[in-house]
C-alpha positions in Angstrom: 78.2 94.9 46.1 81.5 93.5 46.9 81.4 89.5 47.4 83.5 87.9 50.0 86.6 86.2 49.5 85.2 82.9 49.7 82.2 83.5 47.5 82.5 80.8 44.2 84.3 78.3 46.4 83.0 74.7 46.9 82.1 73.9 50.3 84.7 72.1 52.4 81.6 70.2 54.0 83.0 66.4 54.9 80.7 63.6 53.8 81.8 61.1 56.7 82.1 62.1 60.3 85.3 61.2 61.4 87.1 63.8 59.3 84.5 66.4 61.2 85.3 65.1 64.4 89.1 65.1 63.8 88.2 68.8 62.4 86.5 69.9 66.3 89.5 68.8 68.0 91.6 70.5 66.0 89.7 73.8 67.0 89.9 73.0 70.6 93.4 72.5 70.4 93.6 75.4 68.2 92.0 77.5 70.7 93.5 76.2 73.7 96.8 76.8 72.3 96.1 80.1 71.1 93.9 81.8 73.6 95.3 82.7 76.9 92.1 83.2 78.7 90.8 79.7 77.5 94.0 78.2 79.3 93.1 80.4 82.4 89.0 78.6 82.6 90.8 75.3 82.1 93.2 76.1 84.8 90.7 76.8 87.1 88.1 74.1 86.3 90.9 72.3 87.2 91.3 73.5 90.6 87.4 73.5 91.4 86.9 69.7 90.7 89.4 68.7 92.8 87.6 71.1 95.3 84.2 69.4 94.6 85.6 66.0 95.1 87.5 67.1 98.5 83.9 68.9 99.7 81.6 65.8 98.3 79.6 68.2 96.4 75.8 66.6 96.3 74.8 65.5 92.7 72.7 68.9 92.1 75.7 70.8 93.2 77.8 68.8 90.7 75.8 69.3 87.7 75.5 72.8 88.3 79.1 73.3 88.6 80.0 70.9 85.6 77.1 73.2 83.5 78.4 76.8 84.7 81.9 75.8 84.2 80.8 74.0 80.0 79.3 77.5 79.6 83.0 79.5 80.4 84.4 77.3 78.2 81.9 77.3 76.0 81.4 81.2 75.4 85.3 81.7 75.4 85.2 79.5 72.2 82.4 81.2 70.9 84.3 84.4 71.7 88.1 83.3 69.8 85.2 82.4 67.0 83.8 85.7 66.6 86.9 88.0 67.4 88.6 85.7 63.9 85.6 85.8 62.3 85.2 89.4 62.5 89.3 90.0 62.1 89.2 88.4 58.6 85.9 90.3 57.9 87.5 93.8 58.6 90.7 92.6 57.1 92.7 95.1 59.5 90.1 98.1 58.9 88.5 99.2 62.3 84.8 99.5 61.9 82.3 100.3 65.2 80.2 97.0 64.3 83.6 95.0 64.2 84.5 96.4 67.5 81.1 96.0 69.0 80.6 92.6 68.0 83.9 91.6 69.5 82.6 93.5 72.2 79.7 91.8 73.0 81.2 88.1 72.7 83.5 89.2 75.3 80.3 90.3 77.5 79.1 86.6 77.3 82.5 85.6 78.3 82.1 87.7 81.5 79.0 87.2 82.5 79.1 83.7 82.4 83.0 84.2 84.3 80.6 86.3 86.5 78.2 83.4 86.9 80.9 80.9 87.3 82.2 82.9 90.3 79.0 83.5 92.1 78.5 79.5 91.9 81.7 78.8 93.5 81.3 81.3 96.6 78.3 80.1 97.1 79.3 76.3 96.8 82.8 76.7 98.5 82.1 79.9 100.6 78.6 80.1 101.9 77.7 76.8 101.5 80.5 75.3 103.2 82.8 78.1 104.4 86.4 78.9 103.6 87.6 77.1 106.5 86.1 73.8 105.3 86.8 73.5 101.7 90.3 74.6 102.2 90.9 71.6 104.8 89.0 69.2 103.0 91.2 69.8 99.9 94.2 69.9 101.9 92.9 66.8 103.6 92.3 65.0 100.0 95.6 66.3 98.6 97.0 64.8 101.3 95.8 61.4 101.3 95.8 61.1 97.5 98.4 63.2 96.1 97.5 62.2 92.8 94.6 64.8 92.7 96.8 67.6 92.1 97.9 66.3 89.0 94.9 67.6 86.8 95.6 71.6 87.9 99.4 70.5 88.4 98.9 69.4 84.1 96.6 72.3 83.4 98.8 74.6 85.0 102.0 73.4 82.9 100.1 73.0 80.1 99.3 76.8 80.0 102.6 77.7 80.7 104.1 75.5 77.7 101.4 77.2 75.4 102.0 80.5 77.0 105.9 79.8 76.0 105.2 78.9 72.6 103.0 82.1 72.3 106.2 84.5 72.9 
């Protein structure tokens, strides 16, 4: 039976939480810096909560927006997680249960994508209709320009990464 390569070592555990917390930002960072698709959801959570606000999405419609758009994120963590996990596991060796559990993280990626998507039609498409949300953004935009700076800084944000990525 061959042992992993981090069998023997001491945990790197922290005793206080500060250093833990400082450790989960670095892994968003990490991730967001690293994972194109990750910029994308950020991107267009972005663009969707400046819609809600222009719309005056109820408080229900809110927290089900705010929910389906923690669980994008959310899985595309998961996902980077898995698809490294599973990378340092194989160490460059293709094996079917390596590919099929990368496969299957990105299925929760895509079906909560999937869900994400069905939310916003019917919020912002059925619920309201094209015409609306698209004027009362316009409208909100217009009167407060400043609302266009969280996509405007998402957007740039990906594109610095992106940069940094080539």
């Amino acid at each position: 039976m061959k042992l992993s390569p981090l069998a023997g070592r001491e945990s790197v555990r922290h005793r206080s939480i500060l250093p833990r917390f400082r450790d989960a930002f670095r892994g968003l960072l990490r991730c967001y810096r690293e994972e194109p698709n990750l910029r994308f959801h950020i991107f267009a959570a972005s663009v969707v909560a400046v819609a809600g606000v222009a719309v005056q999405l109820e408080g229900w419609e809110t927290a089900w927006l705010t929910v389906t758009v923690t669980l994008v994120v959310l899985a595309e963590i998961v996902n980077t997680a898995v698809e490294r996990v599973v990378d340092f596991a194989a160490a460059g060796r293709r094996h079917p249960l390596a590919g099929a559990a990368k496969e299957i993280a990105a299925g929760a990626v895509l079906l909560t994508a999937v869900h994400a998507t069905c939310a916003a039609l019917y919020l912002f498409v059925f619920r309201r209709g094209v015409l609306e949300t698209v004027t009362a953004t316009l409208a909100l935009v217009g009167r407060r320009p400043w609302w266009l700076a969280l996509p405007l800084l998402a957007g740039l944000l990906a594109l610095n990464a992106n940069r940094s990525d080539n």
